[in-house]
Structures are given as C-alpha cells and as structure tokens.
C-alpha positions as CSV (number, residue, x, y, z in Angstrom):
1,X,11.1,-24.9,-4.5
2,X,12.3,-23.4,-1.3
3,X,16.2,-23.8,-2.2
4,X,15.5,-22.0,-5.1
5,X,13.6,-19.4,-3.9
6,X,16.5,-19.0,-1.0
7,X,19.2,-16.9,-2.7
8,X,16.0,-14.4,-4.0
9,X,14.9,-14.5,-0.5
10,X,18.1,-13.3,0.7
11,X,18.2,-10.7,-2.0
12,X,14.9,-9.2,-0.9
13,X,16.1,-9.4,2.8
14,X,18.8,-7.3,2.4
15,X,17.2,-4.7,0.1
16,X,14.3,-4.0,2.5
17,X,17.3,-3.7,5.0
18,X,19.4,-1.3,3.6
19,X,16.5,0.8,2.5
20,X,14.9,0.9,6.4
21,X,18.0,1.1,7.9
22,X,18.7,4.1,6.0
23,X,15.3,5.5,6.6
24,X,15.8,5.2,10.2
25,X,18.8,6.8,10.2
26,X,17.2,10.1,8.5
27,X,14.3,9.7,10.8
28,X,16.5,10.1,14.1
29,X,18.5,13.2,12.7
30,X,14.8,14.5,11.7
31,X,13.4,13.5,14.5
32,X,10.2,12.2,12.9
33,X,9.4,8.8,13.0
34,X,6.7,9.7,10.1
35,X,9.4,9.3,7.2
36,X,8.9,5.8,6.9
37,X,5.2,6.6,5.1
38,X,7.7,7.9,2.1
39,X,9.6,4.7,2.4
40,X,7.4,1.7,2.2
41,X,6.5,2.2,-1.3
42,X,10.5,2.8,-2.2
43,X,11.6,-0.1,-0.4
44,X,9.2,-2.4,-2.8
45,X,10.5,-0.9,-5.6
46,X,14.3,-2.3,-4.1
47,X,13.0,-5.3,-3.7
48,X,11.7,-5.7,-7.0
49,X,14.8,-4.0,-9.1
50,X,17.0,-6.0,-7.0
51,X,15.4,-9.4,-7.4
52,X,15.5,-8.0,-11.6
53,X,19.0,-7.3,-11.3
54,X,19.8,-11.4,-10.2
55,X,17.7,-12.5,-13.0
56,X,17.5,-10.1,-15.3
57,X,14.7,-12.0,-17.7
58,X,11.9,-10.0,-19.2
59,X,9.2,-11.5,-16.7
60,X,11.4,-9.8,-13.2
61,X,11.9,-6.8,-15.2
62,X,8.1,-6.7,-15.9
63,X,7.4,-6.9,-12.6
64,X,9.7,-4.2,-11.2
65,X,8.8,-2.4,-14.0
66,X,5.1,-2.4,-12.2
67,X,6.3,-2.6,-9.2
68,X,8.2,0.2,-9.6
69,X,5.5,2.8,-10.5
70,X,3.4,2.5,-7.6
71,X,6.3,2.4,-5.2
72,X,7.3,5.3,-7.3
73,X,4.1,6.8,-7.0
74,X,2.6,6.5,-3.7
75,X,6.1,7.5,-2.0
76,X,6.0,11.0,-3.9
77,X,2.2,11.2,-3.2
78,X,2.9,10.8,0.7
79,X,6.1,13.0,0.5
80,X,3.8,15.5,-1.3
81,X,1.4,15.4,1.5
82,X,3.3,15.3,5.0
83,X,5.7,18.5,3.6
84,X,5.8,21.1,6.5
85,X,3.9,19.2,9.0
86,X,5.3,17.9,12.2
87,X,5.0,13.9,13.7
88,X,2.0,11.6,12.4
89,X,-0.3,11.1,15.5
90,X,-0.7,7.7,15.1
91,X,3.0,7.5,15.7
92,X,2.9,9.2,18.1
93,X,-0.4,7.4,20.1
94,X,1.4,4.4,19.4
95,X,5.1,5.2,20.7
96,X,4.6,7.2,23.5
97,X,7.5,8.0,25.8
98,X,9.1,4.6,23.6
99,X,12.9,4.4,23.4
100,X,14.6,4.7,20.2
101,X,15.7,0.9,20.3
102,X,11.4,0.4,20.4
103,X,11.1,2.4,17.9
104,X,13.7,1.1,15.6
105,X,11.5,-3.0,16.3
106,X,8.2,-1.4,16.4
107,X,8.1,0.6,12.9
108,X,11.5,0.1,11.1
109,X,12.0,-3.2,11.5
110,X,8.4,-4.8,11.5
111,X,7.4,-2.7,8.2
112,X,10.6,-4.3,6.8
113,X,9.7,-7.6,7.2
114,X,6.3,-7.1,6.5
115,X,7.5,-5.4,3.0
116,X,9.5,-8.3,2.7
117,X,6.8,-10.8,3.1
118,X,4.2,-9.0,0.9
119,X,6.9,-9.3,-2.0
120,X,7.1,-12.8,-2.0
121,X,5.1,-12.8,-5.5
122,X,7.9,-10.7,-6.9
123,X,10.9,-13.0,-5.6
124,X,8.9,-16.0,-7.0
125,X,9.7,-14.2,-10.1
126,X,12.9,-13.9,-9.9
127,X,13.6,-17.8,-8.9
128,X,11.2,-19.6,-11.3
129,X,9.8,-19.5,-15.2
130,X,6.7,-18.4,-16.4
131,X,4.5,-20.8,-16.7
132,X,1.3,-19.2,-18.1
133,X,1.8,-15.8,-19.8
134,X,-2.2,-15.3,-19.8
135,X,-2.2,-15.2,-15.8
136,X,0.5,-12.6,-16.5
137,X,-1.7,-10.5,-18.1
138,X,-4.4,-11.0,-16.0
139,X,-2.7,-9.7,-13.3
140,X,-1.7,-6.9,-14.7
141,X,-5.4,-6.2,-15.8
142,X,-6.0,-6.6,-12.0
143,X,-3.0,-4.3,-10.9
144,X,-3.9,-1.8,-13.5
145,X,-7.4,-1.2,-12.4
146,X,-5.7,-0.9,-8.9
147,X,-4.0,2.0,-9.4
148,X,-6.2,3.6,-11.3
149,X,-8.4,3.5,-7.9
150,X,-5.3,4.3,-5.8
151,X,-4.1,7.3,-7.9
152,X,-7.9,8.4,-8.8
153,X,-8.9,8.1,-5.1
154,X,-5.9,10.3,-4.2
155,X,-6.4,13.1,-6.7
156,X,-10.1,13.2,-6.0
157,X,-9.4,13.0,-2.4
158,X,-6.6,16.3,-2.9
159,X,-8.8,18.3,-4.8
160,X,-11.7,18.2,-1.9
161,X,-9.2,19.5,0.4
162,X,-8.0,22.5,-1.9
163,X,-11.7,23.7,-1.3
164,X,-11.9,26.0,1.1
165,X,-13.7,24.9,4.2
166,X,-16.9,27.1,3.7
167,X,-17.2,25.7,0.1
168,X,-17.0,22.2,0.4
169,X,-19.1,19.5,1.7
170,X,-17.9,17.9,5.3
171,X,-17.7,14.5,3.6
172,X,-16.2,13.8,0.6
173,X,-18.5,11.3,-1.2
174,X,-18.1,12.1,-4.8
175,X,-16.4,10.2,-7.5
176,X,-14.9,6.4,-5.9
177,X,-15.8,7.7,-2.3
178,X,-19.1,7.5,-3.3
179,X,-18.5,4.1,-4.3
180,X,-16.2,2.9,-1.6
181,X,-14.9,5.2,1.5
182,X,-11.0,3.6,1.0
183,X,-10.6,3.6,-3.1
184,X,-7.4,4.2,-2.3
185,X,-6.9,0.9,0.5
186,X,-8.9,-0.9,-2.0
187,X,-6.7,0.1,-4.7
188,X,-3.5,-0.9,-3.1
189,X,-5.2,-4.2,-2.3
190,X,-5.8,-5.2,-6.0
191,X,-2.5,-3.6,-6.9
192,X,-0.7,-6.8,-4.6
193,X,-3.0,-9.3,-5.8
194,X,-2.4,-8.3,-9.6
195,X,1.4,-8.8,-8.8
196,X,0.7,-11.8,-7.0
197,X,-1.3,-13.3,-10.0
198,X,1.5,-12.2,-12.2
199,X,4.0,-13.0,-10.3
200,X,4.0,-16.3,-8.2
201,X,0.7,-18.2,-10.0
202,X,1.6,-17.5,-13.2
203,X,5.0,-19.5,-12.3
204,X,2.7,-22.6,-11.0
205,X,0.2,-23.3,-8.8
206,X,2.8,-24.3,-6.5
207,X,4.3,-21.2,-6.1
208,X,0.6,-19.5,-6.0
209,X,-0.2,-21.1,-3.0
210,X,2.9,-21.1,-1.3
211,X,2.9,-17.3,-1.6
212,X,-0.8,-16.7,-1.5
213,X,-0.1,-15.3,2.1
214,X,1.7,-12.2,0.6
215,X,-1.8,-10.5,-0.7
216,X,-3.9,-11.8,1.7
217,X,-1.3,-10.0,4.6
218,X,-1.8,-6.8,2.7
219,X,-5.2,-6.7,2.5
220,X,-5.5,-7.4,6.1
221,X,-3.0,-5.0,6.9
222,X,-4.9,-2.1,4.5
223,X,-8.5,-3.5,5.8
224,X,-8.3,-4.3,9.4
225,X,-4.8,-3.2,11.2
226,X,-3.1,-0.1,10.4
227,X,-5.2,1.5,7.0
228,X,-9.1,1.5,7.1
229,X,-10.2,0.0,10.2
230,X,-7.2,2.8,11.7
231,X,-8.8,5.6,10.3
232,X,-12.7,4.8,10.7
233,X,-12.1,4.9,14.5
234,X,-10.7,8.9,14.3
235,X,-13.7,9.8,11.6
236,X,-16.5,8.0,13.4
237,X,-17.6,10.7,15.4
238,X,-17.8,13.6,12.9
239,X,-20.9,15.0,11.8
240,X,-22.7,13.2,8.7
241,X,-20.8,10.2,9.1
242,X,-23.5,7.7,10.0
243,X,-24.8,8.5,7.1
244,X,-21.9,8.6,5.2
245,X,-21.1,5.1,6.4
246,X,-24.6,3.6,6.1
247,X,-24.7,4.2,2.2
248,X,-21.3,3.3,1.7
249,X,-19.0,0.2,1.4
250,X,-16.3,0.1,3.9
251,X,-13.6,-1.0,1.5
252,X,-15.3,-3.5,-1.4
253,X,-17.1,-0.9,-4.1
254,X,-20.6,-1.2,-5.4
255,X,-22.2,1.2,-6.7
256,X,-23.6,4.0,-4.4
257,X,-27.2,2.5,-2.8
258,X,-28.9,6.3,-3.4
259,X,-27.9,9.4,-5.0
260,X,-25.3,11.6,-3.1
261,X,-26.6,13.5,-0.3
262,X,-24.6,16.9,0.5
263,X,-23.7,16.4,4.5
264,X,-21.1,14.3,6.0
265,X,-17.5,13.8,5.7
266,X,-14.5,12.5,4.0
267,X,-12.3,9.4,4.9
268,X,-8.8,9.1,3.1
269,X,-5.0,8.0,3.9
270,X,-4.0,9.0,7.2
C-alpha cells in the first residue's frame, strides 16, 4: 500500500508547498502573518485538484469536487472577515519578538504539513479503487451535514454581529449556538470525517485505518489546540458566560438543556 500511496504523497507534498510558500511570501510584503487563515482552506483544495489531476477517475474528482467547496468557502468567509483589520492577536501572543525564519517553521510550515497530513483520505483516493460506493455516500451524508453546521454557524454567527451593540444580546446563543458553542469547529470536524469515510475507508479497511489519523488530528486540532479550547480561554471571563457555558455543549451538539435565557455572550472563529 505504501509504494502506491508514495507518488500521491509526493503530489500532495508539493502542492501544500507551493501554496504556503507563496502565502508566506505575500505575508512578509504585507506584513501580516494573519494571511495564512485565507490559505488553509485553499491549500486543501490543491491538494485535492492536484491528487484529481494524477488520476483523473470520477471517485478523485468527487472528492475535490467536495473538497473544493469548503476550501472554497471557508477561505472567502475568513477573507471576508479579517478585511481592514490589522495582525490576529493570537499571532501575535504566540510570535512575539520571533524572527521571520521562526515564523516561516512555526505557522507556514507546520500548517503545511499538518494540511498535508489531514488529506491523507483524499490521496488514498487518488492511489486506490473504490471499494464500497455505499461508504462513499455515507460520507458525503456526513460531510454534507458538516457544512451545513460550518456555513449555518457562520451566517448566524455574522448576523449577531451586524446588530448594533445596544440591540443585541452579549452572548450569542440562538440557532446551533444554542445547541453547541463551536457549530462551526464541530462542523469542520464532520466535514474531514465525511471525506475520510469517503475517501480512504471506502477504498478498504486497510486504507481506513492506516489514515484514520487524518480526522482524528483535525478534530484535536479544532477541539483542543488552536480552535475551541483557543478561544474559550479569551471568552471565559465575559459576563453571562458561566451560564452560557453551563447549558451548553462545548463542541458535541444536543439539544439546548432549557429554553434560551437573554444574558451572556457569543463564542465563534477567532
């Protein structure tokens, strides 16, 4: 399996590459490290057409296909966002006084070869049959209802914060926030296990667990290190929170335990 997977492998290597090394370079004429947010959904969708464009069957092209709109989509939501504002903080809590060469390891390359880890399910696809078509289509069931809680989460979470100040509660616990306080974490979450059900163990279970690390690293990544876990420390002290928090699932929905109070306040994508 592994010789096979290789040439793939290599494929994906040098797509995340070219697309973080270009990044990088438009960060350091910028002069904000914050530009890779736009690219990490834009370097999957490399990946993915580039692993299509070495085997160009109709299962790789499904995948980028799926791959492609929510790379496509998160990138322009993010670019949407961080328009006119200046360095991320965490960025800049996290660099400090750091070199460029530091900077280059710490965010350029590390989110490359994380990006290039988390595809693994859609090189699998690009280096073995299909196996079982149903598993396919399970995982797209999966990674639909994903996005539907990423892109959800995000409008619901954008429309809060169009209210004016005076107008709005100070926690935004309506629609999926009421049922988890990350939809949009969660979402992203079921997006890679969808592609990893339709991509690497509908080839075999072989290739499923070989590449089972891929979705579990991304929902680590989203639960624990650098999404939810990241952001609960900044929002824990605000007023209503406790509250917010005690009714609410931290990133696995259920529905909400009582009905909505007004106080308290919102939690979203840094």
């Amino acid at each position: 399996m592994i010789a096979t997977l290789l040439p793939v492998a290599a494929i994906a290597l040098l797509a995340a590459a070219v697309v973080m090394g270009s990044t990088a370079a438009v960060s350091r004429r910028v002069g904000r490290v914050t530009v890779v947010d736009v690219a990490w959904g834009l370097v999957f969708v490399a990946i993915a057409v580039a692993v299509a464009a070495w085997r160009p069957d109709a299962h790789s092209w499904l995948l980028a296909a799926l791959v492609t709109v929510w790379g496509g989509r998160l990138s322009w939501h993010i670019w949407r966002r961080s328009r006119g504002h200046g360095e991320d903080p965490r960025y800049a809590e996290m660099l400090g006084d750091a070199g460029w060469g530091t900077v280059l390891v710490k965010v350029f390359a590390t989110q490359g070869i994380v990006a290039w880890l988390v595809s693994l399910p859609v090189q699998v696809a690009g280096a073995y049959d299909v196996r079982w078509w149903p598993v396919v289509w399970a995982g797209v069931a999966v990674y639909a209802v994903g996005l539907a809680f990423e892109s959800v989460g995000d409008a619901q979470l954008a429309a809060y914060r169009r209210l004016p100040r005076e107008d709005r509660p100070p926690v935004m616990d309506r629609g999926l926030w009421a049922w988890t306080r990350h939809p949009n974490y969660f979402g992203d979450a079921c997006v890679w296990w969808g592609l990893w059900l339709a991509g690497a163990l509908a080839a075999g279970w072989l290739p499923g667990l070989l590449t089972v690390v891929a979705p579990l690293a991304m929902t680590h990544f989203l639960r624990n290190v650098t999404g939810a876990a990241l952001l609960e420390r900044s929002m824990s002290g605000r007023d209503g929170w406790a509250e917010y928090a005690a009714r609410t699932p931290m990133f696995f929905p259920r529905p909400p335990r009582r009905p909505r109070r007004p106080a308290g306040r919102h939690v979203g994508r840094p």
